[in-house]
N, C-alpha and C positions, 0 to 999 in steps of 0.2 A: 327381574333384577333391577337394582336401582341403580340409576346414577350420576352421578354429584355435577352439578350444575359449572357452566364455564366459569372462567376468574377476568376479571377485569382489571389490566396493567397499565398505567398512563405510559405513553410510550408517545416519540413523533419519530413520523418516517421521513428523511433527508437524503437529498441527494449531496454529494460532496466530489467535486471534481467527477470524473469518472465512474464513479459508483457509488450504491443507494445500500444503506443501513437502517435499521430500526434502535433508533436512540432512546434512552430511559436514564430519568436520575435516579440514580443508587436507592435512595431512602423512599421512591414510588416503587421499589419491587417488594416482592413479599419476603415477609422476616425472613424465612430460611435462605431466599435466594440474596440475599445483601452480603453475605460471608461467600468468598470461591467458594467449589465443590459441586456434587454430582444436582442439588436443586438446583443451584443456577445453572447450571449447563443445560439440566434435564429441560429446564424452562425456556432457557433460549434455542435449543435446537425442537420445540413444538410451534415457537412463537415463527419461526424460520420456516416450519416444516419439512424438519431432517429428522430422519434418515428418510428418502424418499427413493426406493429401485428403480420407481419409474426416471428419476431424474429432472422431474420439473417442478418441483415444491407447489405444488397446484393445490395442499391445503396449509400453506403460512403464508408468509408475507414475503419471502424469497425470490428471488428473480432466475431461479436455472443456471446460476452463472455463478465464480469465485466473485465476482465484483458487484453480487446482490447477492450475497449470500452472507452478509455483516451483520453484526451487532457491535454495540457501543453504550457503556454504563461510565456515567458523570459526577463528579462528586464535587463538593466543596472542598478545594485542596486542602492534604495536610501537611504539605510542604512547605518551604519560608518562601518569599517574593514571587511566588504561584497564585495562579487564579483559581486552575480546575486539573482536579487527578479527572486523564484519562485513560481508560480503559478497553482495549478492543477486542475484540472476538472473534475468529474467524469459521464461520458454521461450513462445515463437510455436508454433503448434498445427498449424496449417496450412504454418509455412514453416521454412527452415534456418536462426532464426535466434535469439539470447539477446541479450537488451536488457541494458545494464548501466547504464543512464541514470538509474536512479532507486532508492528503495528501496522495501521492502512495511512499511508502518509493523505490519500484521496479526502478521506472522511475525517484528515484533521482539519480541514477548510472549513467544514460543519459545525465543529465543536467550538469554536468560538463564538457563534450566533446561539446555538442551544446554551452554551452556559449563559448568555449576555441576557435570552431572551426565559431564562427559567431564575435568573436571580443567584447564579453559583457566582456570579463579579459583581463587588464592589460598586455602588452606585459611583463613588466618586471615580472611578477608573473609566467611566462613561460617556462622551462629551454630547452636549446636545446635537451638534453637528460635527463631522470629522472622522476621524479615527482612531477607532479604541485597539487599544494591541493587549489581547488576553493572552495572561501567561501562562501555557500549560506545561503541565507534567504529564509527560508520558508513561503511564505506569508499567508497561510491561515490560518497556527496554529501558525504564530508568533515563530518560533524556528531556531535557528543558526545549519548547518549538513555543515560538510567539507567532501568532494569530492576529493581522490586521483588519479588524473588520469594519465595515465603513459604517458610517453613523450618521442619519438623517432625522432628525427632530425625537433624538431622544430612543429613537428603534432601531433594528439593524436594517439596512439598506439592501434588501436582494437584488430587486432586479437591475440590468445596467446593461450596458454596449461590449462588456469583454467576451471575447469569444475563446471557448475550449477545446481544439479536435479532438472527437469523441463525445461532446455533447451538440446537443443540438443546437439547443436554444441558447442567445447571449443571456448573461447575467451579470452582478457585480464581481468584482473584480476580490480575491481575498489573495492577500499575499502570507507566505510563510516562510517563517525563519526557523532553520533547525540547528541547532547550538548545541556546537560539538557533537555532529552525527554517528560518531563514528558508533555500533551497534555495542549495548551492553558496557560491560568493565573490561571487554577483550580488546588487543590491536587491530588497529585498521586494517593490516595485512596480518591475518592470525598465524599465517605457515612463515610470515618475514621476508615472502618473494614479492614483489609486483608482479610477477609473473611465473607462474609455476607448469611444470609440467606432470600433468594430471590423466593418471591412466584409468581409462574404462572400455571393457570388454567390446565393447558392441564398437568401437574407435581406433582400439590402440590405445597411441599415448599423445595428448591436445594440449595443446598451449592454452594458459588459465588465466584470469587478474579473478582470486578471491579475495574480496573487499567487505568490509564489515562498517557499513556506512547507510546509515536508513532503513534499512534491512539486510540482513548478510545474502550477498549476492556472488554468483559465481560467473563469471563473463567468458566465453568460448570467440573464437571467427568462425560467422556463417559458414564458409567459407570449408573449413574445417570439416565439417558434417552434413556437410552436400546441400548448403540454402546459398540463396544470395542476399539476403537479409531485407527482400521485397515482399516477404511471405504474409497471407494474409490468412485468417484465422482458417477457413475451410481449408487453405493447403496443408495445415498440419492438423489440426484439429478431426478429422476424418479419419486420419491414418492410425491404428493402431501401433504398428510397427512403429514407428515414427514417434509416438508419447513415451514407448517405451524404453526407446533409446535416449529421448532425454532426460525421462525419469531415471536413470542409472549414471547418466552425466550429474543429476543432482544428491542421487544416494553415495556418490565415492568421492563427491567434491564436499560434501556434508561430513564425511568423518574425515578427509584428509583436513576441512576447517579445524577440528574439535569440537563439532556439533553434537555429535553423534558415536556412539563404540563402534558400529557395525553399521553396514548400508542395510541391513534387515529391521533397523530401527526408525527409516527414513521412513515409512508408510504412518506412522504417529505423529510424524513430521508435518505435515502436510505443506503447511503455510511457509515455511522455512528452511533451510534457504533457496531462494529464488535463482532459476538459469536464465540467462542472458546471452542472445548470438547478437555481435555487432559486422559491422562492415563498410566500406567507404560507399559516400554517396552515391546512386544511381538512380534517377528519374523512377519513378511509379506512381502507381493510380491507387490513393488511399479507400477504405470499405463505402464509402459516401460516391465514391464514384467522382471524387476530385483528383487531377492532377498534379502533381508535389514533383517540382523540378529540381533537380538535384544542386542548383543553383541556390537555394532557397534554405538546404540545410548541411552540418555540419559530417551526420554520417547517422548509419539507419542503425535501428537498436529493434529486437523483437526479444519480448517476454514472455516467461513462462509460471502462471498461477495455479496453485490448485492442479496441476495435471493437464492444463489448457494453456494454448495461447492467449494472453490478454489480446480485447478488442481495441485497446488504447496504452497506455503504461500506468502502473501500478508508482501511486507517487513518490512511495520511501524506494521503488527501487530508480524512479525520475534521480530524487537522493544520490544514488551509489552511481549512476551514469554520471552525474555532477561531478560528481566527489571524487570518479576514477577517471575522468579526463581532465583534471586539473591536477595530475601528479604523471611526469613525465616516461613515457614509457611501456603503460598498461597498455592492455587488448584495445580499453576506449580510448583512451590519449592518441594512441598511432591511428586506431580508424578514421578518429577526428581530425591526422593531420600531424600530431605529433606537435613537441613545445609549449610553451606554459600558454594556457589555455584556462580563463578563471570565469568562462560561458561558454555553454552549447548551446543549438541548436539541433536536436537531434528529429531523425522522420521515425513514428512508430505508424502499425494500421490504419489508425484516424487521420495520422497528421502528423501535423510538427507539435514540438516541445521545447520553451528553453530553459535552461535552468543552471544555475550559478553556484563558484566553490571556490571557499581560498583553505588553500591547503600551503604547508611547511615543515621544511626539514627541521627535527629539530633532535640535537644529539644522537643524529643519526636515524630518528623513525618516524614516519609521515604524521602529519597530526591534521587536523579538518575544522578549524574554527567555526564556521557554518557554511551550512545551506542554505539555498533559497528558491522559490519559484514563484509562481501566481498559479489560483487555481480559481474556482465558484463554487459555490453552495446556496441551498435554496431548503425550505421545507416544504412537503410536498400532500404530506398529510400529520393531524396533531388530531390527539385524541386517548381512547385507551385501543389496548388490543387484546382482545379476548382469547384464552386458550382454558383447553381444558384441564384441570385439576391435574398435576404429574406431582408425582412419589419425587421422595430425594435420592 
């Protein structure tokens, strides 16, 4: 039997904030994969190494985890006062399948150095020394995020002294603006509560803030479903029981959103919408083995990605903790303290996080001007990446 020799894709692998993707400009993939559809996907879940039982993507370039488990395709925008259509992917580990529902707000810290340093911006939006603010489009959720990225003699500046809990190593510093977060062409509050009460079996009936801001996020109290919001990824992450209950807090907050017709539809879902337990401050020991004094932050947030608790926070949902504690009254607003609050300072696993929101009433329904945080990014390997020959 014969057969057909591997293909070679220019691709560069980056890490961005918290998690590492395999980046490609659009017009470096192969003709059939530049259009959606089952070639691209087919390609990027071989490039990933999904579907994989074992669970460790031990033949792609994947990291075992929802927060290495990315792709990301760059274009020259075709949008007005845009630099670069972005693109995300969210590759399934265990199954056949690429989420395109949402974005990685982590790996938009990245995409401004790859388009700067692949030629997708404008030389004159460039400075020899300074800060170039690349303007993206975010293609999946239709939203405009500007990308500060620093700039030392003409190239993008990575390394630096800013530190990220949850990465190790300092780097430079990449700030991001998200302009008018709020997810999609939907309301910030899709059901019209700040607060709703959301019934699921394995619970009862929980008090909710679903928010549609960075990523649509559903927010519970720890407190609520038996955590104290100190939990660290082997507390839950072990426990069968225990995914599965939150997975069902995300399949019934997902159709009461209008995500969804039925929670039988949330397994397609994967990527979106995200669960969230918050809770007021209390001292704990982050995965690093540091102590985070509850002096130090505003109130703890723990995330749920892919099925897993994140090791750190997922940045579009950094986003929806922003954006829902800066409107008075939500699950995050009262953990944080309660009252107009236009910064947090939130503790997830790694650490601390802060991050910024101006939100307003306006004829009655919340509206979210932007967001904001700092994150890093770095390139980690550049090259092509080889896979073998896949059907459409």
């Amino acid at each position: 039997m014969t057969f057909k020799p591997q293909i070679k894709v220019p691709a560069t692998y980056m890490r961005g904030g918290t998690s590492k993707g395999v980046f490609f400009n659009l017009t470096d993939l192969p003709e059939a994969a530049q259009v959606a559809g089952s070639a691209r996907d087919n390609l990027l879940l071989r490039v990933i190494g999904s579907p994989d039982p074992y669970g460790k993507q031990t033949d792609g370039m994947g990291g075992a985890t929802s927060s290495t488990s990315k792709t990301v395709i760059l274009s020259k925008s075709e949008q007005v006062d845009h630099d670069v259509d972005y693109l995300f992917g969210q590759v399934a580990i265990d199954k056949a399948f690429v989420d395109w529902s949402g974005n990685c707000g982590n790996l938009t810290s990245a995409v401004g150095a790859f388009a700067i340093s692949n030629g997708l911006v404008d030389a004159s939006r460039i400075p020899e020394n300074g800060v170039a603010v690349v303007r993206v489009w975010q293609a999946n959720i239709k939203k405009s995020i500007l990308v500060h990225v620093p700039i030392t003699n003409g190239e993008v500046q990575e390394t630096g002294d800013f530190e990220l809990d949850g990465v190790t190593f300092p780097a430079a510093e990449v700030k991001l603006e998200f302009i008018d977060p709020a997810d999609g062409d939907g309301a910030l509050f899709p059901t019209g509560n700040i607060v709703d009460e959301l019934e699921v079996p394995e619970f009862g009936v929980l008090k909710a803030t679903m928010i549609n801001a960075g990523i649509p996020t559903i927010f519970v109290n720890a407190q609520d479903i038996g955590y104290t919001g100190t939990e660290l990824q082997d507390d839950i992450n072990n426990d069968e029981q225990a995914l599965a209950k939150l997975e069902s807090i995300r399949a019934h907050g997902a159709v009461k959103m209008g995500l969804i017709g039925h929670i039988s539809e949330a397994a397609a879902r994967q990527h979106t919408p995200k669960v969230a337990f918050v809770s007021k401050p209390t001292s704990y020991t982050s995965s690093s083995g540091k102590a985070i004094s509850q002096d130090s932050f505003d109130l703890l947030v723990r995330a749920m990605s892919m099925g897993k608790l994140h090791h750190a926070m997922m940045g579009t949902a950094a986003v929806a903790i922003g954006t829902a504690a800066a409107i008075n009254g939500t699950l995050v607003n009262l953990a944080a303290g309660g009252g107009q609050l236009n910064e947090v300072n939130f503790g997830h696993p790694s650490g601390t996080l802060k991050v910024g929101a101006e939100a307003q009433l306006v004829d009655g329904d919340w509206q979210v001007t932007k967001a904001s945080m700092s994150r890093s990014a770095r390139v980690l390997m550049e090259g092509v990446v080889r896979v073998p020959a896949v059907g459409n």
